[in-house]
C-alpha positions in Angstrom: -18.8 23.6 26.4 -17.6 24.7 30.0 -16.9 21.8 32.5 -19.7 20.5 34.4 -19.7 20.8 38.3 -21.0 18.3 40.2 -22.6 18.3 43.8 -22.6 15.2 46.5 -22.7 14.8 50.1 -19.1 14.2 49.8 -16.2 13.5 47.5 -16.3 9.9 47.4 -19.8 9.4 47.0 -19.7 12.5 44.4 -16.9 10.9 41.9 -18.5 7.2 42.4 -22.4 8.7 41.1 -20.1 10.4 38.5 -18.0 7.4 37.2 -21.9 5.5 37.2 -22.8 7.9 35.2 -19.7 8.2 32.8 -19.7 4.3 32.1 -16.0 4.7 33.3 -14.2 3.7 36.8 -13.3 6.4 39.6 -9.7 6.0 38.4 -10.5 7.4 34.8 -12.0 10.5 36.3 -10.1 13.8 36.5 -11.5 16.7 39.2 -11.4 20.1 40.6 -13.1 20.9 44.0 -14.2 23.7 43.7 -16.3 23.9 47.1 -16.8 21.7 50.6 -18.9 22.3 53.3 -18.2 20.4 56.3 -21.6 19.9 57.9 -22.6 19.0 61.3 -21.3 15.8 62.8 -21.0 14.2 59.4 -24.6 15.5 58.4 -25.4 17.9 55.6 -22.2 18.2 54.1 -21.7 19.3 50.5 -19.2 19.1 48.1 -19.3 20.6 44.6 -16.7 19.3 42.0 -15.3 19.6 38.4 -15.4 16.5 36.8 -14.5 15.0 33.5 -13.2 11.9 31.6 -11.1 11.2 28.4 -14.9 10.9 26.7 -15.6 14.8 27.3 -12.1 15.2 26.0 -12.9 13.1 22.8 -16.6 14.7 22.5 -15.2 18.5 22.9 -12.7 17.7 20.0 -15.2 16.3 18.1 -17.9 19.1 18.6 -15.1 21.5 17.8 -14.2 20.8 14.9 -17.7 19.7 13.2 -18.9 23.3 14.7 -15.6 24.2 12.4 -16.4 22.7 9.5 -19.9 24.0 9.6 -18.8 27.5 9.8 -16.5 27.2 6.8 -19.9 25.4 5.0 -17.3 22.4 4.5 -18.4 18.4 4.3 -16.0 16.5 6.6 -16.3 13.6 8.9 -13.9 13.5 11.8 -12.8 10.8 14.0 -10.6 11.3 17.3 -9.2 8.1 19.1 -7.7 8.4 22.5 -4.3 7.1 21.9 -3.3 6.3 25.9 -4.2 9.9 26.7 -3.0 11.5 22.9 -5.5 12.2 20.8 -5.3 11.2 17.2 -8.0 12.5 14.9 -8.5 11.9 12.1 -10.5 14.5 9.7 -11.6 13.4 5.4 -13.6 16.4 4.1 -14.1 17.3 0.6 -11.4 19.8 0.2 -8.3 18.1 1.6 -5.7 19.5 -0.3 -7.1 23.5 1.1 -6.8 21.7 4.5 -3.3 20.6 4.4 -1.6 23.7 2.7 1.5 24.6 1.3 3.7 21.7 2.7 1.3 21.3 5.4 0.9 24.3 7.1 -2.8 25.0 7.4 -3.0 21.6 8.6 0.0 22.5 11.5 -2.4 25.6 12.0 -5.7 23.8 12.7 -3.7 21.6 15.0 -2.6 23.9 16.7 -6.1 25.8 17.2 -7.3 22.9 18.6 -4.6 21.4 20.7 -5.2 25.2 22.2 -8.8 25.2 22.4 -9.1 21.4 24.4 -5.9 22.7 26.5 -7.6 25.4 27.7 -10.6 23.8 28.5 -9.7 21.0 30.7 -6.8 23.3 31.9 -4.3 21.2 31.1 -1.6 20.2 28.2 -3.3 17.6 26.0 -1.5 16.4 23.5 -3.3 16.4 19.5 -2.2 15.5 16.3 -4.9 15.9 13.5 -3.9 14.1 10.0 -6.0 14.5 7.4 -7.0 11.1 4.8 -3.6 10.3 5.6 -1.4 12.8 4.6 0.9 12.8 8.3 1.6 9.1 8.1 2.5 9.7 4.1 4.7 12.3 5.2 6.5 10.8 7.9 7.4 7.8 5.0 8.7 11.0 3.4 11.0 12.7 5.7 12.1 9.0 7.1 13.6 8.2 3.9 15.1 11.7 3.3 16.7 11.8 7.1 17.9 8.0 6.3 19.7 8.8 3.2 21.4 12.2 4.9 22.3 9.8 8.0 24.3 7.5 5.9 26.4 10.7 4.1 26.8 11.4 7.8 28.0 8.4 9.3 30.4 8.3 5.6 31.6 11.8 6.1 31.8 11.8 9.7 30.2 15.3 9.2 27.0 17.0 11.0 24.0 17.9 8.8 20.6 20.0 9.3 17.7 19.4 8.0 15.1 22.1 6.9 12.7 23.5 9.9 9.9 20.8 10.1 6.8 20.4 12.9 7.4 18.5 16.5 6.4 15.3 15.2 7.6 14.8 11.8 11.0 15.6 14.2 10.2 13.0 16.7 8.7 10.0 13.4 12.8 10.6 12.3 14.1 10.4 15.7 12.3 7.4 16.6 13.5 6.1 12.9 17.3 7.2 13.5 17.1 5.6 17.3 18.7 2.4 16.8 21.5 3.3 13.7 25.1 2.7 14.8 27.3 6.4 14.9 24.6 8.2 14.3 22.3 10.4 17.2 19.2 13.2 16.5 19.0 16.8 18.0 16.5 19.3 18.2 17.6 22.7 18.0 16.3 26.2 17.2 13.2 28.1 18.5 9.5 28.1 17.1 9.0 27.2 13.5 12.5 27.6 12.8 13.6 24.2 15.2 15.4 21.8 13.3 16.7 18.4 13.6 20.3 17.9 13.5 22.0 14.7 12.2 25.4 14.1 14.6 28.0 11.7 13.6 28.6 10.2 17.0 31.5 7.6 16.7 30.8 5.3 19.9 27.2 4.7 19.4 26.7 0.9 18.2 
């Protein structure tokens, strides 16, 4: 998929056909110019625009990874939902488990791919997280539980732990989960796949 351009007689009239066309308002619309001729007293003028809307986003997701699948000869039904601009999607094929990988890291891979492929597309960061039959929101119970348990030997010790290196949002479910309890505050530190969230005792927090 490469982005469509769009021509009008000028921008406004150009994104208005374009949000008709859509289903969506002007507002929802994002755009590039990528050429405007002037005309002659307001007559024959051109524009020509990039245009797209969180549905191309959705549909290039979607067309990515069944194309994916397809390759790799795998059944799978996929589902992306626009999450206020993130996209979750939401993927149940037939071989889960060779999905996921060892503790998850074929399934940080292919999220990765495709937060990639869909950034570079629309030329812009796009946030993605892919969790397959349910596997992310299982393991952020998981890691919830373990960080809660080393918070409170924190908090009792009055002494700083680390836990093992662990993807961006498992890191941010345990942050949010650790926001709100008394002398105790969250971290990020280390680079790449190595970054790790650190568990401060912090005394004046209530």
């Amino acid at each position: 998929m490469t982005l469509k351009v769009y021509t009008g007689k000028n921008l406004d009239e150009l994104l208005k056909s374009v949000a008709e066309e859509k289903g969506v308002s002007v507002d929802d619309l994002t755009y590039t110019v990528k050429e405007e001729k002037s005309g002659f007293l307001g007559i024959g003028g051109k524009v020509e625009a990039e245009v797209y809307c969180s549905k191309d986003i959705e549909e290039f997701m979607k067309n990515y990874l069944d194309q994916f699948f397809e390759n790799i000869e795998m059944q799978a039904d996929v589902v992306v939902i626009n999450d206020n601009g993130f996209y979750r999607i939401n993927i149940d094929a037939e071989n889960n488990a060779v999905l996921i990988g060892k503790n998850g890291r074929a399934l940080q891979s292919l999220n990765t791919i495709v937060k990639a492929a869909v950034s570079a597309e629309f030329r812009k960061k796009i946030g993605v997280l892919i969790d397959i039959n349910g596997y992310k929101q299982d393991k952020y119970k998981k890691v919830c539980a373990l960080a809660m348990r080393v918070a409170k030997d924190v908090r009792r010790t009055k002494t700083d732990a680390i836990l093992d290196p662990m993807p961006a949002d498992e890191r941010k479910a345990i942050h949010n989960h650790l926001a709100d309890m008394e002398n105790i505050s969250t971290v990020s530190e280390g680079e790449g796949n190595q970054r790790r969230l650190k568990i401060l005792y912090t005394p004046d927090k209530e």
